[in-house]
N, C-alpha and C positions, 0 to 999 in steps of 0.2 A: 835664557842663559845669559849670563853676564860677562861683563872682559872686562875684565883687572888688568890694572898696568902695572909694569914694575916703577920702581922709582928714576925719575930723569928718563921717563920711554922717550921717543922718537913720537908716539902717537899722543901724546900729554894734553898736545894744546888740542886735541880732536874731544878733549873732554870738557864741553861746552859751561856744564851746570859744577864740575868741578868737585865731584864725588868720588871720584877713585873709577869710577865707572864707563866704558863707553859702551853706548848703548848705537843698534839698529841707525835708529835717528840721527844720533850724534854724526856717524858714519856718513850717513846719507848727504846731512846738514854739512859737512864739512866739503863733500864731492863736490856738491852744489857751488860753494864759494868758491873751490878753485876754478872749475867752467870757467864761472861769471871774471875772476880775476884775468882767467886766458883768453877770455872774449874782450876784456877792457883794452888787455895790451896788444893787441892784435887792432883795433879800431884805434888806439893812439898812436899804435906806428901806422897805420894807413891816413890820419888826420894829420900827420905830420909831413908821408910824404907828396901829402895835397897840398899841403901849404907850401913847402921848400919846391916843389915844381910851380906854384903860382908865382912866391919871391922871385926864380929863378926865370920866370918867363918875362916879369915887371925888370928885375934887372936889364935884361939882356935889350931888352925895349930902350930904356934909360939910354942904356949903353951906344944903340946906333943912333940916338939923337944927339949925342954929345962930339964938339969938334975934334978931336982925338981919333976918329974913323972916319974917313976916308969915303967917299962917293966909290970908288976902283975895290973896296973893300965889303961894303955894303953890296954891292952886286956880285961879288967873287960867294957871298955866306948867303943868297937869297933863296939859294936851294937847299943850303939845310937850315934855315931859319925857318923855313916852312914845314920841313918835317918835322922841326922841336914844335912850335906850335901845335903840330897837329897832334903829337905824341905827348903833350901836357896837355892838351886840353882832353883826351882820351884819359888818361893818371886821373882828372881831375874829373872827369864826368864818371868815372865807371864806382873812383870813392863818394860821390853826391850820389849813384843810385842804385850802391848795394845799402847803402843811409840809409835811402827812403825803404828800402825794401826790405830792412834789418827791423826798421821799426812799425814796420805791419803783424810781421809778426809777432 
């Protein structure tokens, strides 16, 4: 059994070969891209927020080398510069090894 579209469907562009027709396949074929499209954008927001936590850990670095802060200031942030540390480099370990682990499969 075949599915005809009306003219201007919603489902138009799911018509691959461009027959008037979608077929089984076409349907399938199309599922399939979205997935793959929803797996892209879901791995480019988690690469990005690897990266903006790395920027932001190399800043912060920069930032207590520079004479502008204070020794009295530097030891006032030493307890939560340690837990950003620890809590970026966790951002950034757990995005490096669902990676490795995404592409085993």
């Amino acid at each position: 059994m075949s599915k005809r579209l009306q003219k201007k469907s919603d489902y138009d562009k799911y018509d691959l070969d461009g027959d008037g027709v979608v077929t089984d396949e076409e349907l399938e074929h199309a599922k399939e891209i979205k997935q793959t499209e929803r797996e892209l954008r879901k791995s480019l927001a988690q690469l990005r927020m690897a990266r903006f936590t790395l920027i932001g850990m190399g800043l912060f670095t920069a930032m207590m080398f520079t004479p502008w802060v204070t020794i009295e200031r530097i030891e006032a942030l030493s307890d939560i510069s340690n837990l950003f540390y620890i809590s970026g480099a966790g951002i950034v370990g757990a995005y490096m090894g669902t990676t490795a682990w995404m592409s085993r499969k």
